[in-house]
GUVEXPA-980246 format. One record per residue: x, y, z of N, C-alpha, C in turn; residue in one letter. Coordinates in nm, 4 decimals. Layout:
N
+----------+----------+----------+----------+----------+----------+----------+----------+----------+-----+
|      npx |      npy |      npz |     capx |     capy |     capz |      cpx |      cpy |      cpz | res |
+----------+----------+----------+----------+----------+----------+----------+----------+----------+-----+
|        X |        Y |        Z |        X |        Y |        Z |        X |        Y |        Z |   A |
...
+----------+----------+----------+----------+----------+----------+----------+----------+----------+-----+
# end
This chain:
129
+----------+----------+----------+----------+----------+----------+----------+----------+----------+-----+
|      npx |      npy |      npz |     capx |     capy |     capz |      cpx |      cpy |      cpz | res |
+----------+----------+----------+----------+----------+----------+----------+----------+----------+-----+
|   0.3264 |   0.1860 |   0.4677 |   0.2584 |   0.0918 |   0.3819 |   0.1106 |   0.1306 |   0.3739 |   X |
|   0.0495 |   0.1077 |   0.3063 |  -0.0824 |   0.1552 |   0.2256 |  -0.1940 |   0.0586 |   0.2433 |   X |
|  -0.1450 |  -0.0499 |   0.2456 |  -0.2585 |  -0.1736 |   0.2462 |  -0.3424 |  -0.1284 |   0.3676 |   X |
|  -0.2748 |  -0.1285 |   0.5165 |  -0.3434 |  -0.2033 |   0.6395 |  -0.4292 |  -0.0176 |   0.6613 |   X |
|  -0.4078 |   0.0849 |   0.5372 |  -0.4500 |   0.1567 |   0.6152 |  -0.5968 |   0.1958 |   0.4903 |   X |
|  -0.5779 |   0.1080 |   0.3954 |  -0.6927 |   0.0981 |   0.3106 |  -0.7982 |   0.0055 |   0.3381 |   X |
|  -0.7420 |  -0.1111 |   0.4202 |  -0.8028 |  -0.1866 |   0.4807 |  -0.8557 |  -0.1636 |   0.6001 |   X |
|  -0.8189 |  -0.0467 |   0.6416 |  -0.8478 |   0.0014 |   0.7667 |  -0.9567 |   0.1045 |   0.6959 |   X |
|  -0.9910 |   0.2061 |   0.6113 |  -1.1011 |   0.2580 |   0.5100 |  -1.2173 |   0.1334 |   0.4677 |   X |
|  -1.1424 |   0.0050 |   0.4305 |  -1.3140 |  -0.0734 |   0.4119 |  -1.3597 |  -0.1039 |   0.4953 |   X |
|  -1.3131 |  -0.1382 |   0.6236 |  -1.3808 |  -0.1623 |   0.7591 |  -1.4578 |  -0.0770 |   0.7343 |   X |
|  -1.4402 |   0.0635 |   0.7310 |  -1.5422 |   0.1722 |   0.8173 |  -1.6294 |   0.2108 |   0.6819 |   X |
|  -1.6013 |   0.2014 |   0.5707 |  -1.7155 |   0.1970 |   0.4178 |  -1.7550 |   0.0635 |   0.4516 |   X |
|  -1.7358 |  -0.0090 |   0.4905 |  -1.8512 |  -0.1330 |   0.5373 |  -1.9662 |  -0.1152 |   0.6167 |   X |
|  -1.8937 |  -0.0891 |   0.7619 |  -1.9798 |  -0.0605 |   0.8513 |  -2.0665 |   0.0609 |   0.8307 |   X |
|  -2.0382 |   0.1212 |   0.7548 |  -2.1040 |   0.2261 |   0.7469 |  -2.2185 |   0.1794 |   0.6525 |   X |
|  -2.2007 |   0.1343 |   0.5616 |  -2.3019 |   0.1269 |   0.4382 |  -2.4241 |  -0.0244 |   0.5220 |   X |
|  -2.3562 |  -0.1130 |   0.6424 |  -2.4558 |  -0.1747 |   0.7201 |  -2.5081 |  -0.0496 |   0.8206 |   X |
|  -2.4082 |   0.0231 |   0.8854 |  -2.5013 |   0.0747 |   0.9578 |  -2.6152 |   0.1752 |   0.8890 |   X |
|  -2.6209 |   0.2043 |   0.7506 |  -2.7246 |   0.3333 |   0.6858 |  -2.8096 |   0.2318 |   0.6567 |   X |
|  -2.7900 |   0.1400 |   0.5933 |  -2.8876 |   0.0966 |   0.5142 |  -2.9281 |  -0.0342 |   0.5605 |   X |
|  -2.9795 |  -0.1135 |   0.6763 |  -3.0580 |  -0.1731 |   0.7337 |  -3.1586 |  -0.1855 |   0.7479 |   X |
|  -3.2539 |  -0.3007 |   0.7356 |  -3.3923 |  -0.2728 |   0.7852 |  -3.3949 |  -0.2239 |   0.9241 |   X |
|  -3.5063 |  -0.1260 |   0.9591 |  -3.5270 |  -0.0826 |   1.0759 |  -3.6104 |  -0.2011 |   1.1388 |   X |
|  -3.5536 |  -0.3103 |   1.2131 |  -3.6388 |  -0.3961 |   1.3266 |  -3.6753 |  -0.3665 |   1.4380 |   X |
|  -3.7560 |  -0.4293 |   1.5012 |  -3.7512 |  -0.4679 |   1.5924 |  -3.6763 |  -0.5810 |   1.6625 |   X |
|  -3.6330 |  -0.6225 |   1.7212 |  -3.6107 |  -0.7341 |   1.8258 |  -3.6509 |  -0.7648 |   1.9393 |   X |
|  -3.6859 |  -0.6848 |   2.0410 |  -3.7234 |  -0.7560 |   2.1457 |  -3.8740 |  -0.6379 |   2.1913 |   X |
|  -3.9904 |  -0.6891 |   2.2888 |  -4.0749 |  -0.6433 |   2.3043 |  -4.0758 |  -0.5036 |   2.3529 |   X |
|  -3.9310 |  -0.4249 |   2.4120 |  -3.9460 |  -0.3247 |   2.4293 |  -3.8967 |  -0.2058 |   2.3776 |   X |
|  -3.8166 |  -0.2811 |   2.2379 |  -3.7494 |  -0.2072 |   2.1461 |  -3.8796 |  -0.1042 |   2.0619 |   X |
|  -3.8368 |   0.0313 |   2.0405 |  -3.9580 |   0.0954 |   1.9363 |  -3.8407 |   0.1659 |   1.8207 |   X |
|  -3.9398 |   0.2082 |   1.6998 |  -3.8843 |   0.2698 |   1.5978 |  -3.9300 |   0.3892 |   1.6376 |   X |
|  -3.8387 |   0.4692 |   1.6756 |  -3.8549 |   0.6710 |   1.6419 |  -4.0073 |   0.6502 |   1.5296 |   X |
|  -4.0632 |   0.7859 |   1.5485 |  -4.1145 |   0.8114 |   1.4609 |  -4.0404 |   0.9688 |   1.4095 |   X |
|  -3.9598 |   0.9990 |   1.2679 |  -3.9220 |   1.1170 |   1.2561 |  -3.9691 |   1.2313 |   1.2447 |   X |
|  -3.9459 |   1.3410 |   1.2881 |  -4.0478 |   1.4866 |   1.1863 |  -4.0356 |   1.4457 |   1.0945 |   X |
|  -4.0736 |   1.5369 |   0.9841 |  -4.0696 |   1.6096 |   0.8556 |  -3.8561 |   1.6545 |   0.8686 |   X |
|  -3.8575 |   1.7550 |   0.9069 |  -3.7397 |   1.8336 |   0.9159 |  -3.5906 |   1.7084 |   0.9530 |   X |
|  -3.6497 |   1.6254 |   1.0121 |  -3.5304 |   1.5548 |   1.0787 |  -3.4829 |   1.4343 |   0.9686 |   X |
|  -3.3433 |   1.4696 |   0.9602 |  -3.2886 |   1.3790 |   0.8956 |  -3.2856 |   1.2320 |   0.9189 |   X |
|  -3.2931 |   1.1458 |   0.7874 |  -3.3181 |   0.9374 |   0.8237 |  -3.1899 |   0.9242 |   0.8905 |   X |
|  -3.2147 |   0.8607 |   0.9690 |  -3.0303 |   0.7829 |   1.0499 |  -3.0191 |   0.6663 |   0.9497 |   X |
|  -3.1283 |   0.6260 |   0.9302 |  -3.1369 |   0.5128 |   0.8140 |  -3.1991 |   0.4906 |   0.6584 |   X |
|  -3.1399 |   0.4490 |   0.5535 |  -3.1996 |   0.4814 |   0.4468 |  -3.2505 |   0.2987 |   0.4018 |   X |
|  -3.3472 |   0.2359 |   0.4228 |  -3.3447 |   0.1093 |   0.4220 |  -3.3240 |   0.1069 |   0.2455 |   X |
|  -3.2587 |  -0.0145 |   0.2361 |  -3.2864 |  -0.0330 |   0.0472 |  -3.3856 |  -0.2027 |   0.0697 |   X |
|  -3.3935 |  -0.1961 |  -0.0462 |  -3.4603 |  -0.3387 |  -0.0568 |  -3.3197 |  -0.4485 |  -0.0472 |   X |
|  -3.4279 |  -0.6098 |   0.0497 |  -3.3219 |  -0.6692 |   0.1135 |  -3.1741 |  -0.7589 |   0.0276 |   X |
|  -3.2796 |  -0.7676 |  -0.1193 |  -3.1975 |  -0.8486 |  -0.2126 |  -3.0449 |  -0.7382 |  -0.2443 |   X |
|  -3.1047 |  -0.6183 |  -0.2590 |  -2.9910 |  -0.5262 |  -0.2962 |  -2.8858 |  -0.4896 |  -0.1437 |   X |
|  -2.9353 |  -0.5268 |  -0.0103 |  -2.8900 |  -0.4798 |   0.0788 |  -2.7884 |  -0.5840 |   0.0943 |   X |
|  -2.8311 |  -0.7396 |   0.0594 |  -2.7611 |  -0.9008 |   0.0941 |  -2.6043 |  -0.8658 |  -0.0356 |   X |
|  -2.6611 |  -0.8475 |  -0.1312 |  -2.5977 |  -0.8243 |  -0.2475 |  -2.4525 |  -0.6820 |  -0.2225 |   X |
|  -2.4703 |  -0.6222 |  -0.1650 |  -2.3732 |  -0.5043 |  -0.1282 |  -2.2664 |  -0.5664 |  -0.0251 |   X |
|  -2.3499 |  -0.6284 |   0.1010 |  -2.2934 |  -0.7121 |   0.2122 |  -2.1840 |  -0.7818 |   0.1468 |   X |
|  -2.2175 |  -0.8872 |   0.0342 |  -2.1582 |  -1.0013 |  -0.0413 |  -2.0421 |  -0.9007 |  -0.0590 |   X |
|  -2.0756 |  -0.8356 |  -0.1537 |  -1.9183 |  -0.7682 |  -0.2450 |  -1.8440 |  -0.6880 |  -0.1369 |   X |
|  -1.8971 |  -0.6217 |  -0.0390 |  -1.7943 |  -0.5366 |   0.0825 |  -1.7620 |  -0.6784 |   0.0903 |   X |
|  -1.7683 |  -0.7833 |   0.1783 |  -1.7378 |  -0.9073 |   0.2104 |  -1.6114 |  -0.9551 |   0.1249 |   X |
|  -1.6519 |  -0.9237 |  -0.0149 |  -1.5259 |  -0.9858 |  -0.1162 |  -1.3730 |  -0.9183 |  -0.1106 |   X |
|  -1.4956 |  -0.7648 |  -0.1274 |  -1.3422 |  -0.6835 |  -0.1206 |  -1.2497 |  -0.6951 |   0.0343 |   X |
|  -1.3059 |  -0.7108 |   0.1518 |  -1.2205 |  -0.7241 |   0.2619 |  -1.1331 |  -0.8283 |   0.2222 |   X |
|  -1.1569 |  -0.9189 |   0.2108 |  -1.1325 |  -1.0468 |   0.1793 |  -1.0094 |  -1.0771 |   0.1253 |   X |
|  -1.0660 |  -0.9929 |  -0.0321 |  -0.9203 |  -1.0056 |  -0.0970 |  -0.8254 |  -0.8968 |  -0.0262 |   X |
|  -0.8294 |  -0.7737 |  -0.0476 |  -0.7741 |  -0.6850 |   0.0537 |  -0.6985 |  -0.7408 |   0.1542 |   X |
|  -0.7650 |  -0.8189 |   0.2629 |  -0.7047 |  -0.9082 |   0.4071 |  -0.5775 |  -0.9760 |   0.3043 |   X |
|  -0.6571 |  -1.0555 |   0.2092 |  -0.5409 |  -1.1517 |   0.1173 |  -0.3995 |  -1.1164 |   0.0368 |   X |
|  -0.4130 |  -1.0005 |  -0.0081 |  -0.3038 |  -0.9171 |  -0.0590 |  -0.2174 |  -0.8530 |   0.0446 |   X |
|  -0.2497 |  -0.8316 |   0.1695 |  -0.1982 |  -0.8161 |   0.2575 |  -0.0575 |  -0.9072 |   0.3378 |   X |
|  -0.1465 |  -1.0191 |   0.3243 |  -0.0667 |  -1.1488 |   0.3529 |   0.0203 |  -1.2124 |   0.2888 |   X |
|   0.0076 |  -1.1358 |   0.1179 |   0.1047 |  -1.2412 |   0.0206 |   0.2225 |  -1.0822 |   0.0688 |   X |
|   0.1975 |  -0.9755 |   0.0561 |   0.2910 |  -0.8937 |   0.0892 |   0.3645 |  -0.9200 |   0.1976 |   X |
|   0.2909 |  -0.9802 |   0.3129 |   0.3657 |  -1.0095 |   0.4654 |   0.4528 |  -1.0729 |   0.4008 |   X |
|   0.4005 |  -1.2264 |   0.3604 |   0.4747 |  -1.3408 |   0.3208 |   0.5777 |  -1.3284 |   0.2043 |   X |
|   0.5734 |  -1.2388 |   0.1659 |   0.7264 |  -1.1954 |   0.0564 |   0.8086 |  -1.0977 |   0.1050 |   X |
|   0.7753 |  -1.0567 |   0.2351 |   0.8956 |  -1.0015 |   0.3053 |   0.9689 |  -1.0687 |   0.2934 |   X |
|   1.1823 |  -1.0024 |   0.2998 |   1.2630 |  -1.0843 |   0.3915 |   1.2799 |  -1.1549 |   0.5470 |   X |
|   1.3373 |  -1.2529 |   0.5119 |   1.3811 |  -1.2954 |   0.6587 |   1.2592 |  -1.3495 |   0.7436 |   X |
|   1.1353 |  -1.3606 |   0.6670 |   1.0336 |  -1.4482 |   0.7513 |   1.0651 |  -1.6390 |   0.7274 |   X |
|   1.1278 |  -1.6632 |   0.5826 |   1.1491 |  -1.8017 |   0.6151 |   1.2743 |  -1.8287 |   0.5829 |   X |
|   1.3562 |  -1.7406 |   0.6313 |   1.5005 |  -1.7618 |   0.6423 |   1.5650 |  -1.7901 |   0.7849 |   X |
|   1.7149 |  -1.8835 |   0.7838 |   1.7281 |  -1.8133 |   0.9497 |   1.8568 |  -1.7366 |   0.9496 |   X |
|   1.8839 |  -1.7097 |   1.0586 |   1.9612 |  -1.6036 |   1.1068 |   2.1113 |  -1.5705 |   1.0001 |   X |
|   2.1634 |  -1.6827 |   0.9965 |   2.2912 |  -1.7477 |   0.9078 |   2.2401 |  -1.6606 |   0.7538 |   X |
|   2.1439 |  -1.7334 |   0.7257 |   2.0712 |  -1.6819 |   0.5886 |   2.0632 |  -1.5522 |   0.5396 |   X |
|   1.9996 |  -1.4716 |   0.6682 |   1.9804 |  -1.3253 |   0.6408 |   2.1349 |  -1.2827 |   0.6764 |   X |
|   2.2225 |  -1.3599 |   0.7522 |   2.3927 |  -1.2446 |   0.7932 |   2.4144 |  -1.2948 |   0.5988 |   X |
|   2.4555 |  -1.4085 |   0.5524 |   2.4968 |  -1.4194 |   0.3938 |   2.4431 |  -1.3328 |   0.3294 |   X |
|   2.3277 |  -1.3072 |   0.3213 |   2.2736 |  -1.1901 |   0.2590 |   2.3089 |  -1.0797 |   0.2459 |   X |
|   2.3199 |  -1.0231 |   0.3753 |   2.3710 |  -0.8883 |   0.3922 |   2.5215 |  -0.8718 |   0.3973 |   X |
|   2.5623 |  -0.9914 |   0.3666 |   2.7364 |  -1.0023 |   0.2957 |   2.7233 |  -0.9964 |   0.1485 |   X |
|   2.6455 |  -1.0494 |   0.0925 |   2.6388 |  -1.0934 |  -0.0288 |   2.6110 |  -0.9087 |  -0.1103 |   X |
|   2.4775 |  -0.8517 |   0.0388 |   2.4450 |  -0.6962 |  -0.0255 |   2.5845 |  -0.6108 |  -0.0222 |   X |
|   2.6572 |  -0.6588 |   0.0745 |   2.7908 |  -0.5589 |   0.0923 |   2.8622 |  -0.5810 |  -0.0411 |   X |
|   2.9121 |  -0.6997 |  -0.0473 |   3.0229 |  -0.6924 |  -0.1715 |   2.9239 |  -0.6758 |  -0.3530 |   X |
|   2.8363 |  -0.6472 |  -0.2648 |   2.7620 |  -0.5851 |  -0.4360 |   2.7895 |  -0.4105 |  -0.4130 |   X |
|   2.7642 |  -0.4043 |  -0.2688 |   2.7664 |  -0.2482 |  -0.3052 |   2.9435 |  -0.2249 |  -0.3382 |   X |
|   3.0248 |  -0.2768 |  -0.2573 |   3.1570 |  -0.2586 |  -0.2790 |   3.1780 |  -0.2739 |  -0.4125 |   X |
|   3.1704 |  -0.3443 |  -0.4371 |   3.2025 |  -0.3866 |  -0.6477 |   3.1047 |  -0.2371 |  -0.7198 |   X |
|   2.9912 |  -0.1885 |  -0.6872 |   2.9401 |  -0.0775 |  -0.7664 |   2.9808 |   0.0051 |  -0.7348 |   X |
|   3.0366 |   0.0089 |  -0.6184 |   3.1505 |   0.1616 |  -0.5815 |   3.2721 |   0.1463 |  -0.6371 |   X |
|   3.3027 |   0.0451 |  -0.6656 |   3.4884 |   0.0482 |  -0.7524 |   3.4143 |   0.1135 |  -0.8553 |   X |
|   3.2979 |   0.0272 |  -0.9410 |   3.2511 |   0.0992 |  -1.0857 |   3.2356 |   0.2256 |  -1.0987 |   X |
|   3.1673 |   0.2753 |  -0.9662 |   3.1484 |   0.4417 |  -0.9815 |   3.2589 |   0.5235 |  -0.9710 |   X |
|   3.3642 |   0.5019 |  -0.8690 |   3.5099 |   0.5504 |  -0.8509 |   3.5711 |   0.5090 |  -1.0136 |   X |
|   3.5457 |   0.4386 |  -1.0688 |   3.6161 |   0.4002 |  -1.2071 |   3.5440 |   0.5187 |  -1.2930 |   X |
|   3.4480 |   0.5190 |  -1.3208 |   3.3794 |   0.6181 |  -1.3882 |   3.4172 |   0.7737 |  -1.3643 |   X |
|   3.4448 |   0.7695 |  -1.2454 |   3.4409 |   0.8718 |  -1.2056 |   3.6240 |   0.9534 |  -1.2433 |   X |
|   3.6755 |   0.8601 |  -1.2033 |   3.8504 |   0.8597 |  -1.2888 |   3.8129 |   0.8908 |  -1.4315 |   X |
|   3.7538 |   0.7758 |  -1.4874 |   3.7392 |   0.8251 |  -1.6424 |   3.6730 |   0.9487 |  -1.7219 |   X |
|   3.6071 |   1.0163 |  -1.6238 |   3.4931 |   1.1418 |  -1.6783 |   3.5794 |   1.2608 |  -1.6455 |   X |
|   3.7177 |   1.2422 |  -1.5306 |   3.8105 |   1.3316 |  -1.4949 |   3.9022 |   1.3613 |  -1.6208 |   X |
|   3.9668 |   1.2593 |  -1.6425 |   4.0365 |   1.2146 |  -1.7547 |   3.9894 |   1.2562 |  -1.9098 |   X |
|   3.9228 |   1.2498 |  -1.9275 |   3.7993 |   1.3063 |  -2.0491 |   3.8412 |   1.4177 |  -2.0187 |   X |
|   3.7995 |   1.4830 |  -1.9223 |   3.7479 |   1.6292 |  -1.9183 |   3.8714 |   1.7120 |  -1.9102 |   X |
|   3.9990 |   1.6448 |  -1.8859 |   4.1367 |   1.7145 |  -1.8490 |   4.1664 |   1.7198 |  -2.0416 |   X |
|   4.1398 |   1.5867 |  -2.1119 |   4.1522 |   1.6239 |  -2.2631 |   4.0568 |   1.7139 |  -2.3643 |   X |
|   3.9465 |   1.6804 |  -2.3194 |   3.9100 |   1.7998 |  -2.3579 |   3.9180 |   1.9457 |  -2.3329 |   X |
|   4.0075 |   1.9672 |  -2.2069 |   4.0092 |   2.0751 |  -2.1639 |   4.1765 |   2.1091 |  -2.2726 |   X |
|   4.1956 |   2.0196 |  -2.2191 |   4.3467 |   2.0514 |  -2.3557 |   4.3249 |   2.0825 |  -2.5046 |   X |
|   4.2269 |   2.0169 |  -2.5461 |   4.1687 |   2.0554 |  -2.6741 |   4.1335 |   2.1909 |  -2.6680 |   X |
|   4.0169 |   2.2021 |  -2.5986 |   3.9736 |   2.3797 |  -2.6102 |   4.0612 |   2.4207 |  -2.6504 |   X |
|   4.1839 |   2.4380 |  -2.5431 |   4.2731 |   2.5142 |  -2.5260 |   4.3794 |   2.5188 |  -2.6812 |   X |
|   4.3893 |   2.4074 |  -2.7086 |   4.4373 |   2.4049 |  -2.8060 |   4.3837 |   2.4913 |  -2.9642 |   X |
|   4.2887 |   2.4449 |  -2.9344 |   4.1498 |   2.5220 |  -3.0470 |   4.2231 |   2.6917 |  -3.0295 |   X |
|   4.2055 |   2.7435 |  -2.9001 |   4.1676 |   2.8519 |  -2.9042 |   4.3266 |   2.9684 |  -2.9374 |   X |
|   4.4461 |   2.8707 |  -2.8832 |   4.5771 |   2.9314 |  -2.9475 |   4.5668 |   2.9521 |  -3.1031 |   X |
|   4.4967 |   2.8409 |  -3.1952 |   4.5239 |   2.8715 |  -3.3210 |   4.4459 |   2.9221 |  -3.3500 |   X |
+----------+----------+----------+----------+----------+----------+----------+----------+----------+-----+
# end
């Protein structure tokens, strides 16, 4: 299944796009900001905060729904609000469907024999005269 492992991709395009693009704080009195070279790559690319709140929001949405589509898929599985009795009828009910499409195919399958034994008589016939 595809969901829990796409959902398992926005986790980490989430966290990722909080962990790049954060303001660099402080918090406590003995916390410091690096100062970088020239040469050394940003660990962080800050954006401005309205656009940073605004990105948060929509990753936020998409988990969300994502988590949610997940759940209507759980919840339309079989046999989660059935009981036991329910799901054995079922899988009686799947048997004598497959049994009844196997007479049809064994029937078909007689009849495409049958065909093919007259047309084979035809050729044959064709080809004496």
């Amino acid at each position: 299944m595809r969901q829990p492992h796409q959902l398992t991709h926005q986790f980490i395009a989430t966290y990722f796009y909080v962990e790049r693009h954060h303001d660099l704080e402080t918090f406590g009195p003995n916390d410091k900001i690096p100062d970088l070279k020239p040469d050394q790559p940003k660990e962080v690319e800050s954006i401005p905060p309205e656009e940073f709140q605004a990105g948060q929001l929509e990753l936020a949405r998409d988990l969300i729904i994502k988590e949610q589509h997940i759940e209507y898929l759980i919840s339309s599985l079989p046999g989660l609000d059935n009981s036991e009795a329910d799901q054995e009828q079922s899988v009686k009910d799947l048997e004598e469907e497959l049994r009844v499409a196997e007479a049809q195919r064994l029937e078909a399958v007689k009849e495409m024999d049958e065909v093919l034994v007259k047309l084979d008589q035809v050729l044959r016939s064709i080809r004496r005269n």
